[in-house]
ZAGU-163210 format. One record per residue (C-alpha): x, y negated, z; residue number from 1; residue in three letters. Coordinates in pm, 1 decimal, padded with zeros to 6 digits. Layout:
N
        X        Y        Z pos code
        X        Y        Z NUM  ALA
...
//
This chain:
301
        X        Y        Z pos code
  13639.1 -09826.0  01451.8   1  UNK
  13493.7 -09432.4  01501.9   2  UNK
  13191.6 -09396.1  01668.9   3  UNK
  13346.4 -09281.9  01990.2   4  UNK
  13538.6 -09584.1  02094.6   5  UNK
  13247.3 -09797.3  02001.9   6  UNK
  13061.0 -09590.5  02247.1   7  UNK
  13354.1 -09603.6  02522.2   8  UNK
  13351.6 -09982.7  02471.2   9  UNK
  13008.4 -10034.7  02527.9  10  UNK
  13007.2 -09831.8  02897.0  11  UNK
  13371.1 -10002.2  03001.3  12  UNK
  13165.4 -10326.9  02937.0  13  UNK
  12855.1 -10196.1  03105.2  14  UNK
  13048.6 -10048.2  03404.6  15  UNK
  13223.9 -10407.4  03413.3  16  UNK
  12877.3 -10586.7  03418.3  17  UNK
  12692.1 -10421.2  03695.5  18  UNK
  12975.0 -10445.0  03939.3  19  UNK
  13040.5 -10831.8  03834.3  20  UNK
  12620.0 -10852.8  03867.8  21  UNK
  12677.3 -10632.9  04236.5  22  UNK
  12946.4 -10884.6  04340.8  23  UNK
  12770.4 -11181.0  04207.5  24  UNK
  12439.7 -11057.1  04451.7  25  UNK
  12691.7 -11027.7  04733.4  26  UNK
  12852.9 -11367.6  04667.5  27  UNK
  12470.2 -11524.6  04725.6  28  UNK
  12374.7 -11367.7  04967.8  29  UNK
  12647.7 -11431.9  05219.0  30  UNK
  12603.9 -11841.2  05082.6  31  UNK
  12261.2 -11789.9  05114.6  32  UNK
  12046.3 -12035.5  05330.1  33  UNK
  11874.8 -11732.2  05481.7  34  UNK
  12195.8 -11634.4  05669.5  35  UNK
  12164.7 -11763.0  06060.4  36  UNK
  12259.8 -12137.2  06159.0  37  UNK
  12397.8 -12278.6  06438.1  38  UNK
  12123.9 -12463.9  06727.6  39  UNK
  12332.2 -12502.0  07018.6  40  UNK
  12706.1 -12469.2  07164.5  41  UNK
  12690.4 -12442.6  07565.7  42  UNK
  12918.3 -12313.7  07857.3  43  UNK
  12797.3 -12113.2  08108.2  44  UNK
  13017.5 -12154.7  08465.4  45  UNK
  13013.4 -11812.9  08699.0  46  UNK
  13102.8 -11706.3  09050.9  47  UNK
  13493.0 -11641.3  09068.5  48  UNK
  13571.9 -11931.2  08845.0  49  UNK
  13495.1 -11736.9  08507.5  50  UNK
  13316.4 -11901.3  08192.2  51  UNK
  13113.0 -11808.3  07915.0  52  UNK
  13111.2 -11989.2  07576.7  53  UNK
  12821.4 -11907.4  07337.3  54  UNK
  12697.1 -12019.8  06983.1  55  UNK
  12332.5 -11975.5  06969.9  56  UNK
  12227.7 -11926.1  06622.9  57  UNK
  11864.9 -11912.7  06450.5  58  UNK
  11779.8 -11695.7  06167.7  59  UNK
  11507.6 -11735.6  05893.1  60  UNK
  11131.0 -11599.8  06029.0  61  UNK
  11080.5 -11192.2  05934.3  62  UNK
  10771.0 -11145.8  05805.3  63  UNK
  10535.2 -10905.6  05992.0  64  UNK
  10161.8 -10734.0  05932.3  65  UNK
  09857.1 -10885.5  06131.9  66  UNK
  09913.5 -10800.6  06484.0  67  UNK
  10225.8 -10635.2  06489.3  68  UNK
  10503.2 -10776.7  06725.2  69  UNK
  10707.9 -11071.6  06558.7  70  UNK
  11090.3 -10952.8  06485.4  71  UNK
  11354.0 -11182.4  06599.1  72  UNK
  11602.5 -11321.4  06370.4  73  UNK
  11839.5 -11506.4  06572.9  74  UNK
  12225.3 -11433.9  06761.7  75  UNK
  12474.6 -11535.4  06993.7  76  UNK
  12870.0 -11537.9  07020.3  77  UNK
  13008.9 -11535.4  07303.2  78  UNK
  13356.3 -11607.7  07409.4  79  UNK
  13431.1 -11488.1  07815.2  80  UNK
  13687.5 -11605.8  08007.4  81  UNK
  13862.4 -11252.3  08044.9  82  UNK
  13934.1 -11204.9  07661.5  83  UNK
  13612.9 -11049.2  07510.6  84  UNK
  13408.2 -11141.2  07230.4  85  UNK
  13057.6 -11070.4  07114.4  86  UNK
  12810.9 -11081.9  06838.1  87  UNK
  12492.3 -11029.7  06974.6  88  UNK
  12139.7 -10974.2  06797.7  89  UNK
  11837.5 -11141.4  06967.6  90  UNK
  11602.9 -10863.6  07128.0  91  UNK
  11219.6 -10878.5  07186.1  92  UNK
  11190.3 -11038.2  07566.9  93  UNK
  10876.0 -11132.7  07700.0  94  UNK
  11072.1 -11389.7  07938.3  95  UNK
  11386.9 -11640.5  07763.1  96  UNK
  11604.7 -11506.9  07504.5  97  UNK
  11788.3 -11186.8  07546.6  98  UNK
  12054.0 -11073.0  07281.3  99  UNK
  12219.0 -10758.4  07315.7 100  UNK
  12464.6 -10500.3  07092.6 101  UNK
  12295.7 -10189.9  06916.7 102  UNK
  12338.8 -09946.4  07209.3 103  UNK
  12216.8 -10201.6  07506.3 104  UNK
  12569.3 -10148.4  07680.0 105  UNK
  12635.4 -10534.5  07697.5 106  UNK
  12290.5 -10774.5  07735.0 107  UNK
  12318.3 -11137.7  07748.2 108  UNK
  11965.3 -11239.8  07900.4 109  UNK
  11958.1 -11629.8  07918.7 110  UNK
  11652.8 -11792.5  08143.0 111  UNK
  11590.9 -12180.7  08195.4 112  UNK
  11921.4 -12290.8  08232.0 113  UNK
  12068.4 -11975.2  08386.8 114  UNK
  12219.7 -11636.6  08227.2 115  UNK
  12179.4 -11303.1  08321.8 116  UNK
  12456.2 -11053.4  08221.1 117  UNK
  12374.9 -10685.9  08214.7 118  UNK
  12699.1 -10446.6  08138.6 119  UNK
  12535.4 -10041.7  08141.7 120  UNK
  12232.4 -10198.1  08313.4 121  UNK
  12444.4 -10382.9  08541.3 122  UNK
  12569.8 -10695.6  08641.6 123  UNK
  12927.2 -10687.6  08718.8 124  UNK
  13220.7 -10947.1  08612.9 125  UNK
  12962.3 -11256.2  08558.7 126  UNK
  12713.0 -11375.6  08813.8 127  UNK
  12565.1 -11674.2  08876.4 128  UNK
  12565.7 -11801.4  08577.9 129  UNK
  12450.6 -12148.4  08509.6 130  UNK
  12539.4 -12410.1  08259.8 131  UNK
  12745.6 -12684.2  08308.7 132  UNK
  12691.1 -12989.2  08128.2 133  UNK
  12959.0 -13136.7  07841.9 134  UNK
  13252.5 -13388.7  07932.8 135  UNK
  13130.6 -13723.8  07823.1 136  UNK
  13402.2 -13887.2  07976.9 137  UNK
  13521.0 -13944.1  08335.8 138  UNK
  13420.6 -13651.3  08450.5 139  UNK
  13669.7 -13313.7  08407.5 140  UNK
  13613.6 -13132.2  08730.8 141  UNK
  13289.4 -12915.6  08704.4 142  UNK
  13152.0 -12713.0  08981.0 143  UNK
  12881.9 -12468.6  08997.7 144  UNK
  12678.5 -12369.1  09335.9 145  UNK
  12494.9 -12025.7  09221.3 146  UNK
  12332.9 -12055.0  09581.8 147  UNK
  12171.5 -12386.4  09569.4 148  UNK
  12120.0 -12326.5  09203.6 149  UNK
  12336.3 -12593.9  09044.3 150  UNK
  12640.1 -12709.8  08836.3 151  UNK
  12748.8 -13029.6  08817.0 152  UNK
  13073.4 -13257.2  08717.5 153  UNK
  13290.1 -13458.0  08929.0 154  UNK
  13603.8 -13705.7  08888.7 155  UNK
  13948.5 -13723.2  08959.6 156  UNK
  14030.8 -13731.9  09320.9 157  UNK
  13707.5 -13620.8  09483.9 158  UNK
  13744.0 -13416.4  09724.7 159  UNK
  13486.3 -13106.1  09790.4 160  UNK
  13313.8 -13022.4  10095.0 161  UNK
  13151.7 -12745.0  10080.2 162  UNK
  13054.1 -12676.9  10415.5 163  UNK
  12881.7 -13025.2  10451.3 164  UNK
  12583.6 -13100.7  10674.9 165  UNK
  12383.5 -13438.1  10690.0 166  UNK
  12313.4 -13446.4  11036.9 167  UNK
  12178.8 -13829.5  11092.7 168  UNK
  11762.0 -13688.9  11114.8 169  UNK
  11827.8 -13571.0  11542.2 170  UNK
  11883.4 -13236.1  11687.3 171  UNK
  11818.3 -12901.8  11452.9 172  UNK
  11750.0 -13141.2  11204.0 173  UNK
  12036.2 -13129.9  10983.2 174  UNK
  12065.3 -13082.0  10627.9 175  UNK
  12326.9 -12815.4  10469.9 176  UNK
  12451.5 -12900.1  10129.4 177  UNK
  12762.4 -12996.5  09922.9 178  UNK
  12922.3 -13311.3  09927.7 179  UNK
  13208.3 -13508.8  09669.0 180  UNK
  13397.5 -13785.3  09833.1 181  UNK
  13583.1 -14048.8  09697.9 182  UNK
  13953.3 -14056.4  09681.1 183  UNK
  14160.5 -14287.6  09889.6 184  UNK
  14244.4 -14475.9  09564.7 185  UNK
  13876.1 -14612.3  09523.4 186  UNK
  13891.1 -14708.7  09859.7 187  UNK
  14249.7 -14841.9  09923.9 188  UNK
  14242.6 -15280.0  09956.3 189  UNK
  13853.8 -15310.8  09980.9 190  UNK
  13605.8 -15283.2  10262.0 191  UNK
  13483.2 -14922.0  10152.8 192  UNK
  13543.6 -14639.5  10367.1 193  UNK
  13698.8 -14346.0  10205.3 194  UNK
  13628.1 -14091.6  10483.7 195  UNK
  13255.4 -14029.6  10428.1 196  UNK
  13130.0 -14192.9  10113.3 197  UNK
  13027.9 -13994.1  09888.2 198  UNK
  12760.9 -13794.2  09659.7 199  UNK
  12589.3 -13449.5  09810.7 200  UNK
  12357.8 -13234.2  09669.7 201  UNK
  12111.0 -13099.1  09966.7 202  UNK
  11845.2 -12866.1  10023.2 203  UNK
  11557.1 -12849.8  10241.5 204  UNK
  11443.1 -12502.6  10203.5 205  UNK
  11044.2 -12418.3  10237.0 206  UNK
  10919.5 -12698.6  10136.2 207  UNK
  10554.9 -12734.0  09916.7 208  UNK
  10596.6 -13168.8  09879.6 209  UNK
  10928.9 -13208.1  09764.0 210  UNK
  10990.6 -13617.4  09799.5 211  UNK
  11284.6 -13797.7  09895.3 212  UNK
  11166.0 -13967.2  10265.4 213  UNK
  11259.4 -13611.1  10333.4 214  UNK
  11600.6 -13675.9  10362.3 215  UNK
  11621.5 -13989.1  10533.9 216  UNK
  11547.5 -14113.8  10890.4 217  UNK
  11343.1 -14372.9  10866.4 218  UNK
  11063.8 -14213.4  10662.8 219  UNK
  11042.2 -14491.5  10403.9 220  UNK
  10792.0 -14445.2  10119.6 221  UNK
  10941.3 -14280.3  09810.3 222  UNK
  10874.1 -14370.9  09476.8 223  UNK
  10842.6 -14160.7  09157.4 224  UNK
  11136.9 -14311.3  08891.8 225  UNK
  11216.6 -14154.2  08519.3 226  UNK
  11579.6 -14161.3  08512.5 227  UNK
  11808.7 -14024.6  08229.9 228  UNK
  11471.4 -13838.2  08083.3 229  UNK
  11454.6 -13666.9  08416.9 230  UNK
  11164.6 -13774.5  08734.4 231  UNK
  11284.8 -13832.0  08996.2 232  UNK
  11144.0 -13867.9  09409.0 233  UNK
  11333.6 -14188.6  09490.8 234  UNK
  11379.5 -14370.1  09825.4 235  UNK
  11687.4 -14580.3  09964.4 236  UNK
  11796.9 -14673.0  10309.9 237  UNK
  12038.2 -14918.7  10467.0 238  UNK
  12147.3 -14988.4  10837.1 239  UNK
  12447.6 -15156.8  11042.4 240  UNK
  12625.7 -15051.4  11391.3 241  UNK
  12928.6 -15229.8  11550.7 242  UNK
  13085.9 -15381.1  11212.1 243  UNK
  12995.1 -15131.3  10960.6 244  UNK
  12736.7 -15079.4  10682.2 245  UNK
  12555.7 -14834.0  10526.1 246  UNK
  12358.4 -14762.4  10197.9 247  UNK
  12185.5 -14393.2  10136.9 248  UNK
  11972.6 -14359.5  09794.2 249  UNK
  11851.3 -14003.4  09762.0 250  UNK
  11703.4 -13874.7  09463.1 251  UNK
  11497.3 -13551.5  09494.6 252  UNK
  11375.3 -13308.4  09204.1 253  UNK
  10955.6 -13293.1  09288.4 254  UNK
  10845.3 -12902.6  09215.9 255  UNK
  11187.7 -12756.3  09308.1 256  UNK
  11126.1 -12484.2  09537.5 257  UNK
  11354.4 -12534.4  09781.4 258  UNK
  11345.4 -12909.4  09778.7 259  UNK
  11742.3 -13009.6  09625.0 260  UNK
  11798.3 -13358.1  09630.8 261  UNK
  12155.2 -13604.4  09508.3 262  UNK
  12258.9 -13858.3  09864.0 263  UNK
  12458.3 -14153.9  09751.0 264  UNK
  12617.2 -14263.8  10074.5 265  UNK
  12772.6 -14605.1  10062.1 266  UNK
  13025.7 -14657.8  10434.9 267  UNK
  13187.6 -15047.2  10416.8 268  UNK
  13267.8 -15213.3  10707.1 269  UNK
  13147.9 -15659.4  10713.0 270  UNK
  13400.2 -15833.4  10576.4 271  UNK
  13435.1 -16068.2  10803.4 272  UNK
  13556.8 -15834.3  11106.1 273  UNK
  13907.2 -15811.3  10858.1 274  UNK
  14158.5 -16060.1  10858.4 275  UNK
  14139.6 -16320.4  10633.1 276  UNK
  14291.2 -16176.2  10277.4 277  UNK
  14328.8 -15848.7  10431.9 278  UNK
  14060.1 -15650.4  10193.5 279  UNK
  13886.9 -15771.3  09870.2 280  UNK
  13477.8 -15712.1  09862.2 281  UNK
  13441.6 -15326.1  09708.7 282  UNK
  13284.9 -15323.7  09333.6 283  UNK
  12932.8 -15179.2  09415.4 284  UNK
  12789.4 -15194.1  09097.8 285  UNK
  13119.9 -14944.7  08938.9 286  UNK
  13080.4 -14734.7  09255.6 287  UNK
  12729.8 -14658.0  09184.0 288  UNK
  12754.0 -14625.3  08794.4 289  UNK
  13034.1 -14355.1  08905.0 290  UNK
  12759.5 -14187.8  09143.3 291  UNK
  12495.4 -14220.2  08864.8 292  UNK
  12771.3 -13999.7  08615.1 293  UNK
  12757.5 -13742.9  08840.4 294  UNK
  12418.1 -13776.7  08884.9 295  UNK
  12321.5 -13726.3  08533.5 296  UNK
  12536.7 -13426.5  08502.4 297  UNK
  12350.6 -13220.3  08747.4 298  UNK
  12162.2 -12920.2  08597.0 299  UNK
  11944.9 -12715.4  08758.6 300  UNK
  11894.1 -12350.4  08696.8 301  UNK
//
């Protein structure tokens, strides 16, 4: 073998080493454990009945000098409700995490439990973002109130007032909110009424105590209760007129600004103003684990 081809030989397997060493560097560092992994799926309910899906994802730290501003490593993808996708980098914010694409034109800024989307500086399609909690069962309606500040889930059946007012406190005393009441099917063959009861979420707005003997008549004392890893302002009520019953428990969120509060209110009518064998005795103890569902899937903003 002449000198040449040796020499050809030797570069064809040199040529064929540095790209196998190039692709080989590639390989790991796509597997690598340094690439970005996956903290969090949510969903993200807006005014006009649109979504947002996102994937938050943390990277490895970048390291920085002494006093220079830290870099960060993490994303988002997001999948909207009108077709569009995005892979977002996470941008320095002084306030919640704000991920945006290399020219700024789309900005997903998420605070608390809220989102802020910025199109050319702008928000536009999505407003009011909030996010709604996951279906554990039970529970497939969701509904979002970017007013009041709130999403929460609902079953099958309820009906949705959202022009409700609790108006049992006397004259200019009434209390605007939202309310979910229970189908006729819940109701149907028992002593429960079906008209009014229900779960609300109210506000009281300006107030600096908020406590739950704010929303109830009689003033009783409230209580402070951890429910669900969430403390709660807790007070209950009860009271009978002409053959009917009532039970209110209203559990209020202490520190929010304008004081929001959940009404469980419980309508039956005495059992024995029915016919004998007309109505079975309603199952309290279901209703209220159904209230306490909904309850539990209340986020805040």
């Amino acid at each position: 073998m002449n000198k040449k081809i040796c020499l050809g030989l030797v570069s064809v397997f040199l040529i064929l080493l540095f790209i196998g060493g190039i692709w080989f560097l590639n390989k790991k560092s796509s597997s690598s454990p340094s690439s970005v992994s996956l903290i969090a799926e949510v969903t993200y309910l807006c005014e006009s009945n649109k979504t947002i899906k996102a994937a938050f994802y943390k990277g490895e730290p970048k390291p920085v000098q002494p006093g220079e501003m830290p870099i960060p490593s993490g994303r988002v993808k997001l999948v909207l409700s009108d077709g569009r996708t995005f892979d977002l980098a996470q941008t320095l914010s002084a306030d919640g995490g704000r991920y945006a694409n290399k020219d700024e034109s789309f900005v997903f800024w998420s605070k608390g439990n809220g989102v802020i989307i910025l199109e050319n500086n702008e928000e536009k399609d999505y407003k009011g973002c909030i996010i709604a909690s996951p279906d554990l069962g039970g529970l497939p309606n969701v509904y979002l109130n970017s007013k009041l500040g709130f999403t929460l889930r609902y079953p099958e059946g309820y009906s949705v007032d959202s022009s409700y007012k609790y108006q049992d406190l006397g004259p200019d005393k009434d209390i605007s909110g939202v309310k979910f009441i229970i189908p006729k099917s819940l109701a149907t063959g028992t002593n429960l009424s079906r008209f009014d009861t229900g779960v609300s979420v109210e506000a009281i707005p300006n107030v600096s105590d908020c406590n739950a003997s704010l929303f109830l008549s009689d003033k009783v004392k409230p209580q402070m209760i951890t429910d669900n890893n969430i403390e709660y302002s807790f007070a209950s009520s009860g009271g009978a007129a002409a053959g009917n019953r009532y039970e209110e428990q209203v559990w209020a969120f202490p520190g929010t600004n304008s004081c929001l509060a959940v009404r469980y209110f419980i309508h039956y009518g005495a059992l024995e103003n029915y016919p004998q064998g007309s109505v079975s005795e309603f199952n309290r103890d279901a209703l209220i684990s159904q209230f306490d569902k909904i309850r539990h899937s209340l986020i805040l903003k």
